[in-house]
Backbone as CSV, one residue per row, in Angstrom:
resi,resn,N_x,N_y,N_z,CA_x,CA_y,CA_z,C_x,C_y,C_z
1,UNK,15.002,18.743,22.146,14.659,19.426,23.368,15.952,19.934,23.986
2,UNK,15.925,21.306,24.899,17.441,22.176,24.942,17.495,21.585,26.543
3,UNK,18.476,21.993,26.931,18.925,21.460,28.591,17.977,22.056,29.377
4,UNK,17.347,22.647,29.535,16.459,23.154,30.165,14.689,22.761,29.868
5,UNK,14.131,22.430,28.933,13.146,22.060,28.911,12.348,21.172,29.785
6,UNK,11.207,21.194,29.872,10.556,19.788,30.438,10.609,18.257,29.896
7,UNK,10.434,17.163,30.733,10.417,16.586,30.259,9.080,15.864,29.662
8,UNK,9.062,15.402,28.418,7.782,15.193,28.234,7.017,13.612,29.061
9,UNK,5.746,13.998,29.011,5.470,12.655,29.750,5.226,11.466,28.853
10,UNK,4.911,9.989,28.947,4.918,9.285,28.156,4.153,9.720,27.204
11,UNK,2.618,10.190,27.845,1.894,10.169,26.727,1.861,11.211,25.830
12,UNK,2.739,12.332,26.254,3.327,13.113,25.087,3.936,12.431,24.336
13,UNK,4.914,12.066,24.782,5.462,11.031,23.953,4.973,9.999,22.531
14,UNK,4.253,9.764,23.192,3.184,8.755,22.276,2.535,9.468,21.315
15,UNK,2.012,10.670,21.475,1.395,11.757,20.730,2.279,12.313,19.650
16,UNK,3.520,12.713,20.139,4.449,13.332,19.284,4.739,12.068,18.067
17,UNK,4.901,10.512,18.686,5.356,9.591,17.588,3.942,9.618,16.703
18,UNK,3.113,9.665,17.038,1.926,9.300,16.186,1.836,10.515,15.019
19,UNK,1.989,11.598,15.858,2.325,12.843,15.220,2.958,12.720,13.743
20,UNK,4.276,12.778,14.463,5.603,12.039,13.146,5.076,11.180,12.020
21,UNK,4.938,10.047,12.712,4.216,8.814,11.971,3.072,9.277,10.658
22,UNK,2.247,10.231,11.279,1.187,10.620,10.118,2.139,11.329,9.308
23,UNK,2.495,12.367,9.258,3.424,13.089,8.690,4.000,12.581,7.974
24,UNK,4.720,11.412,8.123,5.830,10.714,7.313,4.792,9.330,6.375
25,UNK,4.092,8.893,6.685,3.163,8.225,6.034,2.201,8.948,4.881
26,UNK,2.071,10.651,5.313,1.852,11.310,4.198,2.758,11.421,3.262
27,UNK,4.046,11.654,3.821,5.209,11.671,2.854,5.347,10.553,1.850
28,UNK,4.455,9.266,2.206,5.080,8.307,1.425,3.891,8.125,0.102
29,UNK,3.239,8.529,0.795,1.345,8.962,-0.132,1.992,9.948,-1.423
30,UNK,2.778,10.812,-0.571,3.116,12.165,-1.671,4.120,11.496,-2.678
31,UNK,4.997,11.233,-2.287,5.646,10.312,-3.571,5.349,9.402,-4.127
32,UNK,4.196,8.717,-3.526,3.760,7.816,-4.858,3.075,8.742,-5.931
33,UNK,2.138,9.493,-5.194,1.147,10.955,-5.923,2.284,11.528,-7.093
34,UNK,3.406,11.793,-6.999,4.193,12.215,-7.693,4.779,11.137,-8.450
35,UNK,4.708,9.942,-8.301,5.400,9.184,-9.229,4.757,8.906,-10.323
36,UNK,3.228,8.945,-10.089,1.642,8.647,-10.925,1.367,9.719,-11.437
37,UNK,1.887,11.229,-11.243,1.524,12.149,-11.525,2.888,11.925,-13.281
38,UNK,4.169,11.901,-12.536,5.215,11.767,-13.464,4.601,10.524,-14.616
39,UNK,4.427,9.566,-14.018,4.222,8.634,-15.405,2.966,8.948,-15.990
40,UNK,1.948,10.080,-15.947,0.589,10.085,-16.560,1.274,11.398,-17.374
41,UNK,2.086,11.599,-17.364,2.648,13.218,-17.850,3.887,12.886,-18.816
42,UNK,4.800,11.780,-18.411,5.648,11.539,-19.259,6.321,11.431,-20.878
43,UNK,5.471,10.784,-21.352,5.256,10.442,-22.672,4.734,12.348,-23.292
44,UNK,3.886,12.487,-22.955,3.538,14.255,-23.556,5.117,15.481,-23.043
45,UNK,5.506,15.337,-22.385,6.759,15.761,-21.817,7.740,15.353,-22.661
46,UNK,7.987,14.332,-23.244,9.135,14.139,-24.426,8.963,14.315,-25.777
47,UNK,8.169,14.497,-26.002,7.242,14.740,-27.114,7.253,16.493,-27.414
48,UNK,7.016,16.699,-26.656,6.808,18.608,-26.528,8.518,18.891,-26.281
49,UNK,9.186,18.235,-25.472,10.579,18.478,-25.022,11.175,18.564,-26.586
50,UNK,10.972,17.350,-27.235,11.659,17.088,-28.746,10.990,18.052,-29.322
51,UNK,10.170,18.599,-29.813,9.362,19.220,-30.427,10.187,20.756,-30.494
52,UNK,10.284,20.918,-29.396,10.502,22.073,-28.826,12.364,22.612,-29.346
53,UNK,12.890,21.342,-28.919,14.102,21.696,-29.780,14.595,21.980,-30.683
54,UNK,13.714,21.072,-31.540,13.294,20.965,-33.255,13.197,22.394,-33.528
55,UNK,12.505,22.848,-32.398,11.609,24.413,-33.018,11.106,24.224,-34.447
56,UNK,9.589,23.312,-34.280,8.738,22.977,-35.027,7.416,23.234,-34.143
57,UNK,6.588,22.532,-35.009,4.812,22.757,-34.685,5.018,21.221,-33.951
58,UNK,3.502,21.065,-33.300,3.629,19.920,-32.496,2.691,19.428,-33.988
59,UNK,2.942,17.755,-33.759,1.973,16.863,-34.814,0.973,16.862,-34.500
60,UNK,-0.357,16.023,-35.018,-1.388,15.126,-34.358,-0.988,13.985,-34.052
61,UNK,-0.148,13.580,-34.674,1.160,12.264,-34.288,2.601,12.097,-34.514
62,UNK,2.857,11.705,-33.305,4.354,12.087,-33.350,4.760,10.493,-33.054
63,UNK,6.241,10.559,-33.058,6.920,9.156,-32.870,7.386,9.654,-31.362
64,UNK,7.278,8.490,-30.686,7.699,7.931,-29.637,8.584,7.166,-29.116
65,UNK,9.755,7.326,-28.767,10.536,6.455,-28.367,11.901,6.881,-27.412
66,UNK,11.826,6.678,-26.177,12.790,7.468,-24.758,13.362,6.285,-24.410
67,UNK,14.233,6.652,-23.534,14.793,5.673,-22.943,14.958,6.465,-21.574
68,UNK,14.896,6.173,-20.497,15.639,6.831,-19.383,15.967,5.584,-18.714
69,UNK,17.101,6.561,-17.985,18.079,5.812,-17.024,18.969,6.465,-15.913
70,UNK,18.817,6.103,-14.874,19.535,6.674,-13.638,21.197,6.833,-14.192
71,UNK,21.684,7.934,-13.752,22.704,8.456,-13.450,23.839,7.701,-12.712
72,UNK,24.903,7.532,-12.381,25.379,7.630,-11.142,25.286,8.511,-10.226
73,UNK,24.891,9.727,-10.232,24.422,10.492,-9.185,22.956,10.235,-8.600
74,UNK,22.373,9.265,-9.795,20.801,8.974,-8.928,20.010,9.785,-10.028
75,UNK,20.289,10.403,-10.722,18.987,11.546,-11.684,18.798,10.669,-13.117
76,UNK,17.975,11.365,-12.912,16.896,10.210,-14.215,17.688,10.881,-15.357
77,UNK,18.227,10.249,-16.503,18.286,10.931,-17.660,17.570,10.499,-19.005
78,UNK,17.289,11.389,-19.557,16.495,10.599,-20.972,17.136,10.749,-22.055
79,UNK,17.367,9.789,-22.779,18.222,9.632,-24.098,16.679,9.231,-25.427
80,UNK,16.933,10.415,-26.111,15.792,10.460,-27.555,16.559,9.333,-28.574
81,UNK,15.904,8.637,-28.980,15.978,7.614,-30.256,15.370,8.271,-31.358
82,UNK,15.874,7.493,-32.735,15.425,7.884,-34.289,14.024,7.132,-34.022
83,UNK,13.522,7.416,-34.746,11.976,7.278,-35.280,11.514,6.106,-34.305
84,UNK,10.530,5.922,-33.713,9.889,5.083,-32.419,8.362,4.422,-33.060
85,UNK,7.452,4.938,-32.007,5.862,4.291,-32.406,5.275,5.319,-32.419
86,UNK,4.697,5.245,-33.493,3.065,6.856,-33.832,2.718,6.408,-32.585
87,UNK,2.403,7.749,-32.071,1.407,8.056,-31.139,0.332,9.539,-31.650
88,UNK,-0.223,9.226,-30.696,-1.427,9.957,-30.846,-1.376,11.257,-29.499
89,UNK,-1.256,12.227,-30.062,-1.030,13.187,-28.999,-1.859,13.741,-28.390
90,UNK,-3.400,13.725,-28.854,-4.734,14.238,-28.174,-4.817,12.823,-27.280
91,UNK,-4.298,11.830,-27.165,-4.503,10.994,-26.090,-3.571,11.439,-25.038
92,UNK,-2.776,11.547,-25.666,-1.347,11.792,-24.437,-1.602,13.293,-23.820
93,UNK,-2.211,13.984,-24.338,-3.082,15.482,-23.616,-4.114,15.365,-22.807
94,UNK,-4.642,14.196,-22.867,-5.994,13.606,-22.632,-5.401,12.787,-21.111
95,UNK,-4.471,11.875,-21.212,-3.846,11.319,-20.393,-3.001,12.342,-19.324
96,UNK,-2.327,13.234,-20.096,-1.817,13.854,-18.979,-2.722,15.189,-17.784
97,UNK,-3.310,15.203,-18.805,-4.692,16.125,-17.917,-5.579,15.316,-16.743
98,UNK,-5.825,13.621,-16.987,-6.221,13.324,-15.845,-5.258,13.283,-14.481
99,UNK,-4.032,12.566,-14.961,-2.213,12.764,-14.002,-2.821,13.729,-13.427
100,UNK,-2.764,15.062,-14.090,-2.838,16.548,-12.953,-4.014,16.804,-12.231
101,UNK,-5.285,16.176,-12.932,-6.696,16.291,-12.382,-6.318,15.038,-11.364
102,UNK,-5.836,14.207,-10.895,-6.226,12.929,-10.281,-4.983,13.544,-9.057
103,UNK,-3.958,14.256,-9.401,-2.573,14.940,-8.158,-3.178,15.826,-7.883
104,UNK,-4.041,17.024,-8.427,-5.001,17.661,-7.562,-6.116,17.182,-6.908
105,UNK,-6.970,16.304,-6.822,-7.690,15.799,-5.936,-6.785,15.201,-4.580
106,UNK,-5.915,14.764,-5.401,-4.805,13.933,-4.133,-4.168,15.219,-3.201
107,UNK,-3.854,16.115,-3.765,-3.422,17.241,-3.035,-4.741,17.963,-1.753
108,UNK,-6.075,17.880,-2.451,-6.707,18.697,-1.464,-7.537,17.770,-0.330
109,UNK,-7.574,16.565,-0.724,-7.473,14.921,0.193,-6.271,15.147,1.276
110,UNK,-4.904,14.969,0.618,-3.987,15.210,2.075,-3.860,16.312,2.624
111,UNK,-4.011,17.805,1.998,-4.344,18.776,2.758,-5.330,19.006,3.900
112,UNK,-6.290,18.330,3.545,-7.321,17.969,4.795,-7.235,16.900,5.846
113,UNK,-6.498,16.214,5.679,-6.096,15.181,6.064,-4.476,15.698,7.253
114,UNK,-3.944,16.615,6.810,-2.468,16.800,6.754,-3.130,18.320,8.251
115,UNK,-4.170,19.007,7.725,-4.947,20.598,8.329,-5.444,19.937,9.551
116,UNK,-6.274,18.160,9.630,-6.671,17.832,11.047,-5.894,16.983,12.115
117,UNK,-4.131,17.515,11.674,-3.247,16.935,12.661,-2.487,17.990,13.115
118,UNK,-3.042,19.575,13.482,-2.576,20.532,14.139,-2.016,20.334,15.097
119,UNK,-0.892,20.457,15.036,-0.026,19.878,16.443,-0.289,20.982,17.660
120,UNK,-0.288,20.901,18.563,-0.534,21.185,19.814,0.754,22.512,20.121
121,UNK,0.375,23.383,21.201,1.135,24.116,21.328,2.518,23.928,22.340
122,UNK,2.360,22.594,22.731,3.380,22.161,23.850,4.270,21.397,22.283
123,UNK,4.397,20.970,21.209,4.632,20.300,20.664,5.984,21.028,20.952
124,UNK,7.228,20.340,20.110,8.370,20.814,20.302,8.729,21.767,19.166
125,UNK,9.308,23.050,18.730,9.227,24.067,17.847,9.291,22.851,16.007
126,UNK,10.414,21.544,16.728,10.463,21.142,15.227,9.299,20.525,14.421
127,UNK,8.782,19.953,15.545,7.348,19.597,15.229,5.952,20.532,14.374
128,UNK,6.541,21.754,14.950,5.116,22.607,14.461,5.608,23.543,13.103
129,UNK,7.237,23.523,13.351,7.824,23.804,11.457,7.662,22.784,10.700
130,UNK,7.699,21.515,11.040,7.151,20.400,10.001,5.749,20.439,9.313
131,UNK,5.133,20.872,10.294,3.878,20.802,9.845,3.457,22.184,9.372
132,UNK,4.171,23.534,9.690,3.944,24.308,8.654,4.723,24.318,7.367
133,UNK,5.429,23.632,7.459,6.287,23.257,6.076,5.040,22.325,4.737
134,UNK,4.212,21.381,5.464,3.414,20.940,5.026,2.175,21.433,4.093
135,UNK,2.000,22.503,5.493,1.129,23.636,5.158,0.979,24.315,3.848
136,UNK,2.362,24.679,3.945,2.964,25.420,2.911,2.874,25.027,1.418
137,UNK,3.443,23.810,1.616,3.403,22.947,0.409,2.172,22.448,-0.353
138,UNK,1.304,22.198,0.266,0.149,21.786,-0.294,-0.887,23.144,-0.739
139,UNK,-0.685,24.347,0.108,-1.315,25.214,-0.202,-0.389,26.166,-1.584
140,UNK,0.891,26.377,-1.502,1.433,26.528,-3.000,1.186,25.796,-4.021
141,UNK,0.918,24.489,-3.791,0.480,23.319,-5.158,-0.871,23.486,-5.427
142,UNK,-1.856,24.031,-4.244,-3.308,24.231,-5.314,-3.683,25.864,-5.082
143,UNK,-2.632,26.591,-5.457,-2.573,28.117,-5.211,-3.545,28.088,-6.807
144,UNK,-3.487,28.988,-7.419,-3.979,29.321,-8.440,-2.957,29.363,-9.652
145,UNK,-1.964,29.753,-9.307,-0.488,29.754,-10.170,0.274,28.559,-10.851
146,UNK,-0.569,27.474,-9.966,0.291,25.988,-10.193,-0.819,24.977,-11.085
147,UNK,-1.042,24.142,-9.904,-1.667,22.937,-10.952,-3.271,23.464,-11.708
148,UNK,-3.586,24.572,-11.239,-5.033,24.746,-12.140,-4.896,25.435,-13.886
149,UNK,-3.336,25.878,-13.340,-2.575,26.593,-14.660,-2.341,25.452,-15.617
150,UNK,-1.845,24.716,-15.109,-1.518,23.225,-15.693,-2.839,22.895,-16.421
151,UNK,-3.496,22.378,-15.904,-4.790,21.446,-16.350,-5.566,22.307,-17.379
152,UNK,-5.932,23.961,-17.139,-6.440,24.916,-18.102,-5.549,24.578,-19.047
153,UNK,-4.199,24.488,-19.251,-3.177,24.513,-20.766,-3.013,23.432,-21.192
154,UNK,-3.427,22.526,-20.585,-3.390,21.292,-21.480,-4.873,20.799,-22.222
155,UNK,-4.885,21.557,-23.633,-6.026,21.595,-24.340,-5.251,21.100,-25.491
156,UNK,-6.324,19.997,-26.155,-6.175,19.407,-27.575,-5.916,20.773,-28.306
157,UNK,-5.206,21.240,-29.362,-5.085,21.501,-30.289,-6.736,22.230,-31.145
158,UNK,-7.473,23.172,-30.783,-8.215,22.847,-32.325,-8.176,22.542,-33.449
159,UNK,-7.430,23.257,-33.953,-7.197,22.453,-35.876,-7.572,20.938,-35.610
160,UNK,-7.351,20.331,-34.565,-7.253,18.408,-34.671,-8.271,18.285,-33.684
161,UNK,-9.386,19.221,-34.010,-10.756,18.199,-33.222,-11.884,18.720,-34.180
């Protein structure tokens, strides 16, 4: 608030923390959503990653075996090993398609959730960029371009059904 503003009254006050509070309690919803989204996606992600380097065909079974490990800067890195455990890759397509089907339901849950805490027009300007920042975000993630693109391309293989 600038030198000149009003001051708010308590129960603005109280409004604005509750405000925050949802906001940031969504935030903590969203990173778990993303951590469940990452580990239902993982395993098909190293698999296609290796694959891809190879510049080969994908298997019906491939070997499995990653390691990751934080950085000293904090970033995940993954180190590929020689030959691991057959896996089965119409599972791991199968698996990662629910990840994105189960982060899109979660996405249009907190969007509705996130759409019936319209902050008020007395709110303070940072308050109502937070929450169009929110806006923003959840409506780019179930745009048409993003996760429905996802879930359409992750199809078994024909030749292997």
């Amino acid at each position: 608030m600038g030198l000149f503003s009003k001051k708010l009254t308590s129960i603005q006050q109280a409004e604005l923390r509750e405000f925050a509070n949802s906001l940031n309690a969504m935030r903590g919803l969203c990173i778990r959503a993303i951590d469940d989204f990452h580990l239902g996606t993982l395993d098909l992600y190293h698999i296609c990653f290796r694959v891809r380097t190879q510049d080969r065909e994908l298997q019906e079974v491939e070997d499995l075996e990653v390691v990751e490990r934080p950085t000293p800067s904090g970033v995940w890195e993954t180190e590929f090993r020689k030959p691991g455990v057959p896996t089965n890759v119409a599972t791991l397509i199968e698996e990662a398609r629910r990840a994105v089907e189960s982060y899109t339901d979660f996405l249009i849950d907190a969007q509705a959730k996130v759409s019936a805490l319209k902050p008020a027009d007395w709110y303070p300007k940072r308050y109502r960029k937070a929450f169009d920042s929110w806006t923003f975000y959840f409506s780019y993630l179930l745009s048409e371009i993003c996760l429905k693109f996802v879930a359409d391309a992750l199809q078994i293989p024909e030749a292997w059904q």
